[in-house]
PyMOL CGO cylinders between C-alpha atoms (Angstrom):
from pymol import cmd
from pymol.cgo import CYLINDER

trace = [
    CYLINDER, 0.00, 0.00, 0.00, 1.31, 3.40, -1.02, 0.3, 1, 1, 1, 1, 1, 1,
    CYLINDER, 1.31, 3.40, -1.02, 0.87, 6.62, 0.83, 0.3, 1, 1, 1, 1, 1, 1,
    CYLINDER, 0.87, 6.62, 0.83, -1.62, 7.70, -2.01, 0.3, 1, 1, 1, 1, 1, 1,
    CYLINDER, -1.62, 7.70, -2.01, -3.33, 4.53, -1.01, 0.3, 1, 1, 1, 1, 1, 1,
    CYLINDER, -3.33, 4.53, -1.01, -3.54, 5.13, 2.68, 0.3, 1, 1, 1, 1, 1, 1,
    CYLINDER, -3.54, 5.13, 2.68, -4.51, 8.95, 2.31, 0.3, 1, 1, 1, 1, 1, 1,
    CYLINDER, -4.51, 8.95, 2.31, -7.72, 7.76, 0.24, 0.3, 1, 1, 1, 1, 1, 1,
    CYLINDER, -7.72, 7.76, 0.24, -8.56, 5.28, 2.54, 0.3, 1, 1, 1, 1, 1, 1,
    CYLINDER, -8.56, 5.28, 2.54, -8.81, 7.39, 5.51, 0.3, 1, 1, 1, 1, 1, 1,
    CYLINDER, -8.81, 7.39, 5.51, -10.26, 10.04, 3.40, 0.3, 1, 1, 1, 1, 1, 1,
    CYLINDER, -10.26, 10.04, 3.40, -13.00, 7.76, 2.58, 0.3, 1, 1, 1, 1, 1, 1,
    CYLINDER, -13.00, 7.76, 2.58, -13.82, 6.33, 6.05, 0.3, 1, 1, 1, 1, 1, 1,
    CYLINDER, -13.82, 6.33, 6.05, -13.85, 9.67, 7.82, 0.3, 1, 1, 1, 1, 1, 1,
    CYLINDER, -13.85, 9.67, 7.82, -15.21, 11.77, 5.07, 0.3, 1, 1, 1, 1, 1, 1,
    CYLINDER, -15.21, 11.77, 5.07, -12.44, 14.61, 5.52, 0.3, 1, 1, 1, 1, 1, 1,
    CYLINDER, -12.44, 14.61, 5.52, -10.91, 16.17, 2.43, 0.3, 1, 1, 1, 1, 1, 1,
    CYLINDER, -10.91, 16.17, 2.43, -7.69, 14.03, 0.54, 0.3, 1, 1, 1, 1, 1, 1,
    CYLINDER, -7.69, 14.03, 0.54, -5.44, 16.92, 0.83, 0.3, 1, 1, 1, 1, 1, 1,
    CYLINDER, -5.44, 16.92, 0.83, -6.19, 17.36, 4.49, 0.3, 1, 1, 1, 1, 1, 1,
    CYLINDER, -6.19, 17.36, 4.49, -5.54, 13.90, 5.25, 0.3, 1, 1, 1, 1, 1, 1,
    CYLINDER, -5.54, 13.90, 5.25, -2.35, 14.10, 3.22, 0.3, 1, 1, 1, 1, 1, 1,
    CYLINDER, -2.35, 14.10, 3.22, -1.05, 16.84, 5.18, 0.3, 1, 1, 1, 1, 1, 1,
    CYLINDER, -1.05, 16.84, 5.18, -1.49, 15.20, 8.29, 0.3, 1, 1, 1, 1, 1, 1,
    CYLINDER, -1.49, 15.20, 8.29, 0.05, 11.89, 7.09, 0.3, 1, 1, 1, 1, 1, 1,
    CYLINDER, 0.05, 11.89, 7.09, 2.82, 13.64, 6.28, 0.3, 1, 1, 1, 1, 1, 1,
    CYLINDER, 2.82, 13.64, 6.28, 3.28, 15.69, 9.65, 0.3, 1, 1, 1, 1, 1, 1,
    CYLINDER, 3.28, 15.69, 9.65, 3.01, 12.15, 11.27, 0.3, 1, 1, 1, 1, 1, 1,
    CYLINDER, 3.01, 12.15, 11.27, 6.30, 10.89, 9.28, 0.3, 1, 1, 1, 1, 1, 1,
    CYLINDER, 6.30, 10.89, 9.28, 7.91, 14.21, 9.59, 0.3, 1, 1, 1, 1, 1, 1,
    CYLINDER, 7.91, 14.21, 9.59, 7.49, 14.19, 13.23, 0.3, 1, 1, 1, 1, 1, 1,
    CYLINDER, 7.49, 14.19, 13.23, 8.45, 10.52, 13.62, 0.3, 1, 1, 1, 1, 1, 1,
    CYLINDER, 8.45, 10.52, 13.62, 11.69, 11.39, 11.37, 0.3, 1, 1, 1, 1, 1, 1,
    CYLINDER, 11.69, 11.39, 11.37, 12.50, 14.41, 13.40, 0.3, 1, 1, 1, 1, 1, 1,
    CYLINDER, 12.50, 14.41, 13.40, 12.62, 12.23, 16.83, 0.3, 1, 1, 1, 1, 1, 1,
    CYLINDER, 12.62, 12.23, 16.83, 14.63, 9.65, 15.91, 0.3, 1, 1, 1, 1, 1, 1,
    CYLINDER, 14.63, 9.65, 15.91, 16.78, 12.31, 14.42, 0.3, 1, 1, 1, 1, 1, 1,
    CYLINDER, 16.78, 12.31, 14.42, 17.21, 13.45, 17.95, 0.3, 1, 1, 1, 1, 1, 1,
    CYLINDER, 17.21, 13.45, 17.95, 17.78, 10.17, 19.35, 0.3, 1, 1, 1, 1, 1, 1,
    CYLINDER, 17.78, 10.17, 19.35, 14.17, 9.73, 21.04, 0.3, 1, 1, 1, 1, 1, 1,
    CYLINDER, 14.17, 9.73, 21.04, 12.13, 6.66, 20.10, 0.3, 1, 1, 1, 1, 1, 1,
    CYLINDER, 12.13, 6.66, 20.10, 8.55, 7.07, 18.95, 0.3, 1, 1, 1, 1, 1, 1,
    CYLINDER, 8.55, 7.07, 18.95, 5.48, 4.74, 20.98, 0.3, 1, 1, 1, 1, 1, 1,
    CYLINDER, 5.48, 4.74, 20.98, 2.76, 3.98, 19.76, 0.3, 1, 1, 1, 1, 1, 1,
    CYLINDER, 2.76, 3.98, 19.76, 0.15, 1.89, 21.56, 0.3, 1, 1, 1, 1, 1, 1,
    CYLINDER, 0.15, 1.89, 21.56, -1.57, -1.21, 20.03, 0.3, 1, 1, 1, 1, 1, 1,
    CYLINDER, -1.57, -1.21, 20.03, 0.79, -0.56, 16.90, 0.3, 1, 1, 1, 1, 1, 1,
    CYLINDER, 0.79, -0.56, 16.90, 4.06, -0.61, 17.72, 0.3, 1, 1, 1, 1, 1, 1,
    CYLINDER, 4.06, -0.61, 17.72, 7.42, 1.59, 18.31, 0.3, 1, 1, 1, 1, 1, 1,
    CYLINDER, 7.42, 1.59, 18.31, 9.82, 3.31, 15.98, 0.3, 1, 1, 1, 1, 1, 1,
    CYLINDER, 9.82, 3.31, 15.98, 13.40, 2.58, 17.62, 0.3, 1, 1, 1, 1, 1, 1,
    CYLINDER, 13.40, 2.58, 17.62, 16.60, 3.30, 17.22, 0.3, 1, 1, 1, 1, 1, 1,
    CYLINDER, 16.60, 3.30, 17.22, 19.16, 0.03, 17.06, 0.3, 1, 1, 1, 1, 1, 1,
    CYLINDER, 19.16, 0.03, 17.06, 23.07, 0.54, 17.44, 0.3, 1, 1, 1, 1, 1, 1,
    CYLINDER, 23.07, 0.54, 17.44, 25.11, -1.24, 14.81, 0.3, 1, 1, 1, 1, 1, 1,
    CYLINDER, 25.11, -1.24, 14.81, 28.70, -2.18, 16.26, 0.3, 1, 1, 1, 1, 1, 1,
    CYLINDER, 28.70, -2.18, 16.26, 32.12, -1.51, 14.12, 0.3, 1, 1, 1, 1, 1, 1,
    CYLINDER, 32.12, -1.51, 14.12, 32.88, -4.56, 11.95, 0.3, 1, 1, 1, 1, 1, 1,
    CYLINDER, 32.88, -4.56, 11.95, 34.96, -5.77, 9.37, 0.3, 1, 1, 1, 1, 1, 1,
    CYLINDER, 34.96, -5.77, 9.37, 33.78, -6.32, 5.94, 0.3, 1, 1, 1, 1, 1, 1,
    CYLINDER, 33.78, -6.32, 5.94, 35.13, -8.07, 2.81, 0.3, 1, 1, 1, 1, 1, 1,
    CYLINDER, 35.13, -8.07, 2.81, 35.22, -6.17, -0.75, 0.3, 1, 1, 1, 1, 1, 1,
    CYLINDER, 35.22, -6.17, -0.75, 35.47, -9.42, -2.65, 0.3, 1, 1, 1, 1, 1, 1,
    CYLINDER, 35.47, -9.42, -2.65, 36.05, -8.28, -6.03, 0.3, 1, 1, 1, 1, 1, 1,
    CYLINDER, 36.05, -8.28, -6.03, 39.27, -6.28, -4.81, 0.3, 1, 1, 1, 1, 1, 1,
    CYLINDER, 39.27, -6.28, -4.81, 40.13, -9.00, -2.59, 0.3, 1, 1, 1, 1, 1, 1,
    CYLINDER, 40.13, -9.00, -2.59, 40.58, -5.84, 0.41, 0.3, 1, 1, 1, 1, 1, 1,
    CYLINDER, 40.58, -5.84, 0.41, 39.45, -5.41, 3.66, 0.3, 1, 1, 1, 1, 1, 1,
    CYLINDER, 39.45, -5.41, 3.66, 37.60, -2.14, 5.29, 0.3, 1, 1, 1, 1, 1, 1,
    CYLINDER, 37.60, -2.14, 5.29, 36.26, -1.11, 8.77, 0.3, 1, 1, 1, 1, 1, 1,
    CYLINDER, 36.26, -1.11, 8.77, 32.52, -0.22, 8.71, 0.3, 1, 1, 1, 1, 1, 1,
    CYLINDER, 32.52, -0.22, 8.71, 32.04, 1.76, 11.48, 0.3, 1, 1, 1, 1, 1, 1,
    CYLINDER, 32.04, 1.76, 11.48, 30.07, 1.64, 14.07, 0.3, 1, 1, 1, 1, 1, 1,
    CYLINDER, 30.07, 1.64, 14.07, 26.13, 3.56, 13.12, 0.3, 1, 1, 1, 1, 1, 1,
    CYLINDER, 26.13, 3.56, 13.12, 22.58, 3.95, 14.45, 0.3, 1, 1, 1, 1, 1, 1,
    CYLINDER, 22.58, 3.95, 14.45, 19.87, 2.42, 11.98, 0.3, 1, 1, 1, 1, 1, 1,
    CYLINDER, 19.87, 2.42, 11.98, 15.73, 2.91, 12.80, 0.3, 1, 1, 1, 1, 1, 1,
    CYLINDER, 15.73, 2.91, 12.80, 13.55, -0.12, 13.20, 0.3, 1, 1, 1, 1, 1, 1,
    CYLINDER, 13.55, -0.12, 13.20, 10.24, -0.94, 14.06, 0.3, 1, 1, 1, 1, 1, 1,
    CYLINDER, 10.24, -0.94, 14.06, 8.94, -3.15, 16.52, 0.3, 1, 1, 1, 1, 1, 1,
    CYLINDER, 8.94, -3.15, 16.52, 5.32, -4.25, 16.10, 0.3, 1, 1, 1, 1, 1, 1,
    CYLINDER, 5.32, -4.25, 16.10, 3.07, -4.74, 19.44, 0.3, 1, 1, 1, 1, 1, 1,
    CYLINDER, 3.07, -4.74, 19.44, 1.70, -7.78, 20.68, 0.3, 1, 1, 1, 1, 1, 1,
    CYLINDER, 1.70, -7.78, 20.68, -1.54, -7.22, 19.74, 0.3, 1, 1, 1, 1, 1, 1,
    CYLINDER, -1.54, -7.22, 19.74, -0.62, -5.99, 16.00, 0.3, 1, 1, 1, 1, 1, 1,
    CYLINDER, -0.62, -5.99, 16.00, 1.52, -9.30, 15.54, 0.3, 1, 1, 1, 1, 1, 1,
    CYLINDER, 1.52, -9.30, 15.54, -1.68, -11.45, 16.96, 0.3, 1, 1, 1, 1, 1, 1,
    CYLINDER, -1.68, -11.45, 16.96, -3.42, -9.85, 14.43, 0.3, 1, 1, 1, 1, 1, 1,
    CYLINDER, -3.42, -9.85, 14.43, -0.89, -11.29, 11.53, 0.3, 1, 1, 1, 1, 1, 1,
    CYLINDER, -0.89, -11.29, 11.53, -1.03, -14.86, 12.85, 0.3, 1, 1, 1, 1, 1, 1,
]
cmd.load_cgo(trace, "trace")
């Protein structure tokens, strides 16, 4: 499902206008970007949370050059579904 997708569909159960809904999607995301950005995690009840994991400093293999490098350690964002949203799935 695309973003164009979801906007319609909660356009057409609540009966509010596309572009309003639009807007407001994209505040959501915006605001979820802009707190993991500052290192906070984002909760959300009965769905799930938006978390940051910490990827530790390895060593990786360029195979075609037959060379070594050091990827450094880096923060990546997940997210974690709740219980009751993976019940749901099963």
């Amino acid at each position: 499902m695309t973003k164009a997708e979801i906007v319609s569909e909660i356009a057409s159960k609540t009966g509010i206008d596309k572009r309003e809904v639009l807007m407001v999607v994209e505040s959501l995301m915006d605001t979820i970007k802009t707190t993991m950005t500052n290192g906070e995690e984002v909760f959300l009840r009965g769905f799930g949370s938006f978390i940051i994991k910490r990827r530790a400093e390895k060593t990786a293999r360029n195979i075609s050059k037959n060379t070594t490098m050091i990827v450094p350690a880096h923060n990546i964002p997940a997210f974690k579904p709740a219980k009751e949203f993976q019940q749901k799935l099963k």
